[in-house]
N, C-alpha and C positions, 0 to 999 in steps of 0.2 A: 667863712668857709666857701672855698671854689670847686664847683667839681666840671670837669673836663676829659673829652674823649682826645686822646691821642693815638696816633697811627705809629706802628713797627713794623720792618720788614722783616726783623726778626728777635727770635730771645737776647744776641747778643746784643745788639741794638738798644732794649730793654733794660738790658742789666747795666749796659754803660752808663745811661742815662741816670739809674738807681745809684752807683757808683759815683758820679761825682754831683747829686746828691749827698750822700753820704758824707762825700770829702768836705764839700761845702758848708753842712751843716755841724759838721765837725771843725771847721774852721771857726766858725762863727761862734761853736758855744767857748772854744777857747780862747777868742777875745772876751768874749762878757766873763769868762770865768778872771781872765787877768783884771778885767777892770773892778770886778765884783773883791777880787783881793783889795786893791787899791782905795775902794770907799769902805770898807768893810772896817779898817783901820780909825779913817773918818768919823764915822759912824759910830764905831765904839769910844771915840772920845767925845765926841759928842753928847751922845749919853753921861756919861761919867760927868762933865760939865753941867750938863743941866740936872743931873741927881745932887751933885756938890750944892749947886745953886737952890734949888728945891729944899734941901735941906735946911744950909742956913738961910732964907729967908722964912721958913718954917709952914712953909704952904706946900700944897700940893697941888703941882701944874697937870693941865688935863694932856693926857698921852695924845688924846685924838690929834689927827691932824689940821692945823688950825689953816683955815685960808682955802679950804678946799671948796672950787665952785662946781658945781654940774652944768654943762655948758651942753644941750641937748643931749646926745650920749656919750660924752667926751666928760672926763673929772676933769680939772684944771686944778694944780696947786700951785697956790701962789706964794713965795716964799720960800719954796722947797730947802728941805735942810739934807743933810747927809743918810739919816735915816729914811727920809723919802726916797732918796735916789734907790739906798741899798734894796728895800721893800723891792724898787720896780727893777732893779736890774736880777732881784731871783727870781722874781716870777718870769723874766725872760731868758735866764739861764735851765728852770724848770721845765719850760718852753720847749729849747731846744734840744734836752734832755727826753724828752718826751718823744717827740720827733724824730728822733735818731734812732731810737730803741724802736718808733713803728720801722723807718725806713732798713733797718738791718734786717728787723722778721720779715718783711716782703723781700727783702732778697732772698732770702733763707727758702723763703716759698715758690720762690721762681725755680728753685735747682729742679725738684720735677720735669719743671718746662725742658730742663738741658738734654733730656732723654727721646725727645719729640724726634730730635737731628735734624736732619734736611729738612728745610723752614721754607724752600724756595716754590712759589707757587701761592704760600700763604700770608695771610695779614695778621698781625694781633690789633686789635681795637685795644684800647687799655682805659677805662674809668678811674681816674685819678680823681682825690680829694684832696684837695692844697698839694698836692703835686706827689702824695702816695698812690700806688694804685692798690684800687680796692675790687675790681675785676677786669678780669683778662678775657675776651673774645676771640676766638681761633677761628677767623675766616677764610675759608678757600675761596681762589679766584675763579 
């Protein structure tokens, strides 16, 4: 988590910023969402193969993930299979899902601000966390 003071000359300024935001983070979950199609397919044969196999060999293979090291705070797997991948690319699709839905209601909560008008003379300070803002500063110069 990053938190960071940045400077506005004005709402619109603000909201552009928020804006492609937005676009961006919207970009990005629709790649992971096209790639998350794409292992997801993988993944469920994958499964199915090793349930086959599981089966007739007449054991029962442990789900956990095998290979997996803790490398100070960093997991490492080693090995990684199709299911691995998929696991991590929804918790990054999750991610950016998440993120988006903040980034929209701070827009949403700016439109008050559009009522201020003439901005000229003034600063917004803005507190941003990973790059949402979480408060706004109305400074006169």
């Amino acid at each position: 988590m990053v938190v960071v003071i940045r400077e506005f000359e004005s709402v619109d300024e603000l909201e552009g910023i928020l804006e492609n935001e937005i676009s961006r983070t919207k970009s990005t979950l629709g790649e992971n969402l096209r790639r998350l199609d794409e292992i997801r397919g993988l993944a469920e044969k994958s499964k199915r193969i090793r349930q086959v196999v599981t089966r007739l060999a007449g054991k029962n293979l442990s789900v956990e993930s095998f290979g997996e090291v803790q490398v100070g705070s960093v997991k490492v797997v080693l090995q990684a299979n199709p299911l691995d991948e998929l696991t991590a690319i929804e918790a990054v699709v999750r991610s950016h899902q998440e993120r988006l839905l903040i980034l929209q209601k701070a827009r949403e909560g700016l439109k008050p601000l559009d009522e201020i008008g003439e901005t000229e003379g003034m600063t917004l300070l803005v507190v941003e966390k990973d790059g949402v803002p979480e408060r706004i500063l109305l400074k006169t110069c």
